[in-house]
C-alpha positions as CSV (number, residue, x, y, z in Angstrom):
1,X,14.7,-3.5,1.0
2,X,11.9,-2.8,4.2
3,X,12.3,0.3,5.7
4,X,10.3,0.0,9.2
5,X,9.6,3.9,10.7
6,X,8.2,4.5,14.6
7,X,5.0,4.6,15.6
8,X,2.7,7.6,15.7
9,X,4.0,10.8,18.1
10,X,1.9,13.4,20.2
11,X,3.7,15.9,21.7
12,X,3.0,19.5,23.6
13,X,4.2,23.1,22.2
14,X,7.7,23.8,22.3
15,X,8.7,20.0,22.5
16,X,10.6,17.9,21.1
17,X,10.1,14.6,18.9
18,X,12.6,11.6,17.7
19,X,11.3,9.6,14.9
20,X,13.1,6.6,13.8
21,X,13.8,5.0,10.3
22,X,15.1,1.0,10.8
23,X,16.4,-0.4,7.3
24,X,17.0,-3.8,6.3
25,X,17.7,-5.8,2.9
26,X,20.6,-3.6,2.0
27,X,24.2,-2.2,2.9
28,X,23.1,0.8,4.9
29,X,25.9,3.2,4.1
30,X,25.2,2.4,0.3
31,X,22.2,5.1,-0.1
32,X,21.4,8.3,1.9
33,X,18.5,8.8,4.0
34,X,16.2,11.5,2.8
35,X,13.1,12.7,4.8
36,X,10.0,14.0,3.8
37,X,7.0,15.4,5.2
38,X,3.0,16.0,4.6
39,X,1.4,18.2,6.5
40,X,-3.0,17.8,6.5
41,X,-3.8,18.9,2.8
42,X,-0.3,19.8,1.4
43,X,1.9,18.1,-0.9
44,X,5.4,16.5,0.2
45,X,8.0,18.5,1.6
46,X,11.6,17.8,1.4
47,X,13.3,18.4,5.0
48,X,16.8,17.0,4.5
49,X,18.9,14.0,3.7
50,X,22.0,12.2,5.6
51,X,25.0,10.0,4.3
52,X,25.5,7.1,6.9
53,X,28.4,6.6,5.3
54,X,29.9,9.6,7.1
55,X,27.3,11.1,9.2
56,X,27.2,14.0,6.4
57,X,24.0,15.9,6.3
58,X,22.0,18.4,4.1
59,X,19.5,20.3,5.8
60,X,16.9,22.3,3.6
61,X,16.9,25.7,4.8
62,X,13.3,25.9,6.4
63,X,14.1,23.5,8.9
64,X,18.0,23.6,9.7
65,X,18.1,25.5,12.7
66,X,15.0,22.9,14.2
67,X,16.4,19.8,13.1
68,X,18.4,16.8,12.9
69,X,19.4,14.1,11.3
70,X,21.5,11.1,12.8
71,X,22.3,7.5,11.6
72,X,23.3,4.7,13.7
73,X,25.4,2.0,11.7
74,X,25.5,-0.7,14.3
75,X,21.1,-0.9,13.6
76,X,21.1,0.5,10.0
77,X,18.8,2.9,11.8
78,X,18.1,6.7,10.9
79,X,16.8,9.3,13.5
80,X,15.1,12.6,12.7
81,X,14.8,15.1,15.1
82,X,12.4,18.3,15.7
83,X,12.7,20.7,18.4
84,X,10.4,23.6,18.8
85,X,6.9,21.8,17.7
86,X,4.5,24.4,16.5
87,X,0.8,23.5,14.7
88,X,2.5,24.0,11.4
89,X,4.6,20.8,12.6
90,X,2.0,18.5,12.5
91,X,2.4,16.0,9.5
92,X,3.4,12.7,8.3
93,X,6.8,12.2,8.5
94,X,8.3,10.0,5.5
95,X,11.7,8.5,5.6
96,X,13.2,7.2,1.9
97,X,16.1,5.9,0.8
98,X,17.5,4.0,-2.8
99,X,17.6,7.2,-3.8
100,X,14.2,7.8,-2.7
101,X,13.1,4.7,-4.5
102,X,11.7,2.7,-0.9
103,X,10.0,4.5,1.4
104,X,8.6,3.9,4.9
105,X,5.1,4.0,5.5
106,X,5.4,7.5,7.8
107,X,5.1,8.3,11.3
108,X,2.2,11.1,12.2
109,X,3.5,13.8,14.4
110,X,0.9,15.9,16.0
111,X,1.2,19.0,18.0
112,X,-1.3,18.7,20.9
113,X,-2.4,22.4,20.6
């Protein structure tokens, strides 16, 4: 299973950022799509998971009114996101799934303030 993740974002206040999650090796709609974040100095942060089986989602509460998760079957690819950047939204971004058993190496999201 490879799970491939876009490359590093920079983006203003306010805006908004989409980071992809490509999978391969494995039946897509088998296992949900969690994501994850780090921001500089803190530990991993649980934002969310969807079923591509369905499109179902589970937001944790911090972040369900900023984001969102899609999944597009026809690539096997997952999509996160973030509207509203602050400072406090800079981080790696992690996408996992195998029940959080292969991850992707992370896409850094930086807000430019």
């Amino acid at each position: 299973i490879q799970v491939v993740q876009s490359g590093a974002e920079v983006r203003n206040p306010g805006a908004s950022v989409k980071v992809s999650c490509k999978t391969s090796g494995y039946t897509f709609t088998n296992y949900y799509i969690d994501w994850v974040r780090q921001a500089p100095g803190q530990g991993l942060e649980w934002m969310g998971r969807i079923d591509p089986e369905d499109g179902g989602t589970n937001y944790d509460q911090k972040f369900q009114d900023r984001v969102t998760f899609t999944a597009d079957t026809s690539t096997s690819t997952a999509y996160v996101e973030l509207s509203g950047l602050t400072s406090e939204d800079t981080a790696v971004y992690y996408c996992a799934t195998g029940a959080l058993e292969y991850w992707g190496r992370g896409t850094q999201v930086t807000d430019s303030s």
